[in-house]
C-alpha positions as a Markdown table, in Angstrom:
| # | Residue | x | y | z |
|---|---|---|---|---|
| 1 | Unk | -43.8 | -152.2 | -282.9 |
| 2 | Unk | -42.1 | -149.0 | -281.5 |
| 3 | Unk | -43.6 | -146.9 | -278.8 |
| 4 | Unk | -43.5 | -144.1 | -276.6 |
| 5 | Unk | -40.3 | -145.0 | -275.3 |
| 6 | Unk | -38.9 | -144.3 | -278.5 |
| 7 | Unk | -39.0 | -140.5 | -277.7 |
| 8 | Unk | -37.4 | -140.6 | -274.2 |
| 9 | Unk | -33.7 | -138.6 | -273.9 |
| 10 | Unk | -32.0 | -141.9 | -273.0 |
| 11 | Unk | -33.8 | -144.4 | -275.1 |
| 12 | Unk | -30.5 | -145.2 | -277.5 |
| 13 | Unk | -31.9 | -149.1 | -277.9 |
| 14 | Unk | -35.6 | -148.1 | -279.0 |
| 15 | Unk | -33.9 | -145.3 | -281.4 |
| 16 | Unk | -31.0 | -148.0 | -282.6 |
| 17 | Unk | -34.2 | -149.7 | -283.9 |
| 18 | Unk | -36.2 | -147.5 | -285.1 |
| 19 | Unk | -33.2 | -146.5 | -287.4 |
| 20 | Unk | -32.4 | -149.9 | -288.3 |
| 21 | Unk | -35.7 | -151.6 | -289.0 |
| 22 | Unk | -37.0 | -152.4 | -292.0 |
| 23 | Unk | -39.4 | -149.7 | -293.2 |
| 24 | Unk | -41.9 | -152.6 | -294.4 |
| 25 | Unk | -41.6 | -154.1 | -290.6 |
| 26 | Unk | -42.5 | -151.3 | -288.8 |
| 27 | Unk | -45.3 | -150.5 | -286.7 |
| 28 | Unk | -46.4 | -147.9 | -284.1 |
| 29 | Unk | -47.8 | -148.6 | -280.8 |
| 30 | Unk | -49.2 | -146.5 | -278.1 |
| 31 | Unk | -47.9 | -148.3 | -274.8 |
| 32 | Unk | -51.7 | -147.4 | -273.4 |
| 33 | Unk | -52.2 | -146.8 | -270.6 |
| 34 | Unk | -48.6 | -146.2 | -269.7 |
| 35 | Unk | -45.5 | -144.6 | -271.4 |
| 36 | Unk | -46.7 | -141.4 | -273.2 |
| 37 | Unk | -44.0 | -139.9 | -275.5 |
| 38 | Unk | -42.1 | -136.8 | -274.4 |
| 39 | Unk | -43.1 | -134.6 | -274.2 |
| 40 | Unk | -46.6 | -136.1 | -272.6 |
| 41 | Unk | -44.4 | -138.0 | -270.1 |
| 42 | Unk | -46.8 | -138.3 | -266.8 |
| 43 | Unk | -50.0 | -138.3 | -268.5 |
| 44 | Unk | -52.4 | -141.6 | -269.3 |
| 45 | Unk | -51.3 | -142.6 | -272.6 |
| 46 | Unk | -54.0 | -142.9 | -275.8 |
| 47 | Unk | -53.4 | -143.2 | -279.3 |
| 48 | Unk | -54.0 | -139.5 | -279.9 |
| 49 | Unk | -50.3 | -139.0 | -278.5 |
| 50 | Unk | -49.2 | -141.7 | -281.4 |
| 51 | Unk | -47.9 | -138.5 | -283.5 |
| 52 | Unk | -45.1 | -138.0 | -281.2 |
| 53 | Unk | -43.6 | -141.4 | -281.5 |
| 54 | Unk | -43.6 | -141.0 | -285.6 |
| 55 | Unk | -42.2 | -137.0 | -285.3 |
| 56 | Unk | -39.7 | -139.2 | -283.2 |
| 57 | Unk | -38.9 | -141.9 | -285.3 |
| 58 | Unk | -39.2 | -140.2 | -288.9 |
| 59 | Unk | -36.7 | -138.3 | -287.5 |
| 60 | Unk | -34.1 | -140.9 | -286.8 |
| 61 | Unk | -35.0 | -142.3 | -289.9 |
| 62 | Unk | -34.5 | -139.6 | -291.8 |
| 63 | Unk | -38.0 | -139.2 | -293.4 |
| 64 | Unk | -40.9 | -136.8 | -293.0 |
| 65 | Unk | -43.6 | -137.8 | -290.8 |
| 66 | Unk | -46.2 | -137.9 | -293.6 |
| 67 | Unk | -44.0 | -140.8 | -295.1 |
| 68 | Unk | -43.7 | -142.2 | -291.7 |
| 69 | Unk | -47.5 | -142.3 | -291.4 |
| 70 | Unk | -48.0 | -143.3 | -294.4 |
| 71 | Unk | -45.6 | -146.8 | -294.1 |
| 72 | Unk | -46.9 | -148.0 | -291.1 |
| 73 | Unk | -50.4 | -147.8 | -292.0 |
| 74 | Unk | -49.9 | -149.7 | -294.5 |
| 75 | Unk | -47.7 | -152.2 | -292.5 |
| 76 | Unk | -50.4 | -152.1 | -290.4 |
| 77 | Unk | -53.2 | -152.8 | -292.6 |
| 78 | Unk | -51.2 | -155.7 | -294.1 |
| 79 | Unk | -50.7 | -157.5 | -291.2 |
| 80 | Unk | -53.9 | -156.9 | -289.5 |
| 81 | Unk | -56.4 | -156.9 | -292.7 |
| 82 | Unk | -54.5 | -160.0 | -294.6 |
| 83 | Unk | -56.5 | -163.1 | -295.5 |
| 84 | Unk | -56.0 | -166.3 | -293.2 |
């Protein structure tokens, strides 16, 4: 799970894996209450801020956002929603 951090000017480890991941692997995570994306930096993080972390990471991956948004829901929903 990537997060806000992803989005900070120095961050080259968080965007080295958000580049690298495996799209299936991926998740977002909102850091709440700390670490809001840039550029929300300062303010108490929520997951209404999560859009800035994906603008972030389609972009290092090379993808829209849509698609992005799309992958980790799903990610999301199998992980979380899957039958023990």
């Amino acid at each position: 799970g990537l997060g806000g951090a992803t989005t900070f000017k120095n961050a080259k480890r968080p965007a080295a894996v958000a580049a690298a991941v495996p799209a299936d692997r991926l998740l977002l995570e909102t850091d709440a209450p700390y670490m809001a994306p840039e550029p929300c930096r300062g303010r108490r993080c929520d997951s209404s801020l999560i859009i800035h972390t994906a603008r972030r990471i389609a972009e290092l991956r090379g993808v829209s956002t849509e698609e992005l948004l799309d992958q980790t829901y799903a990610n999301a929903t199998r992980l979380f929603l899957q039958k023990l």
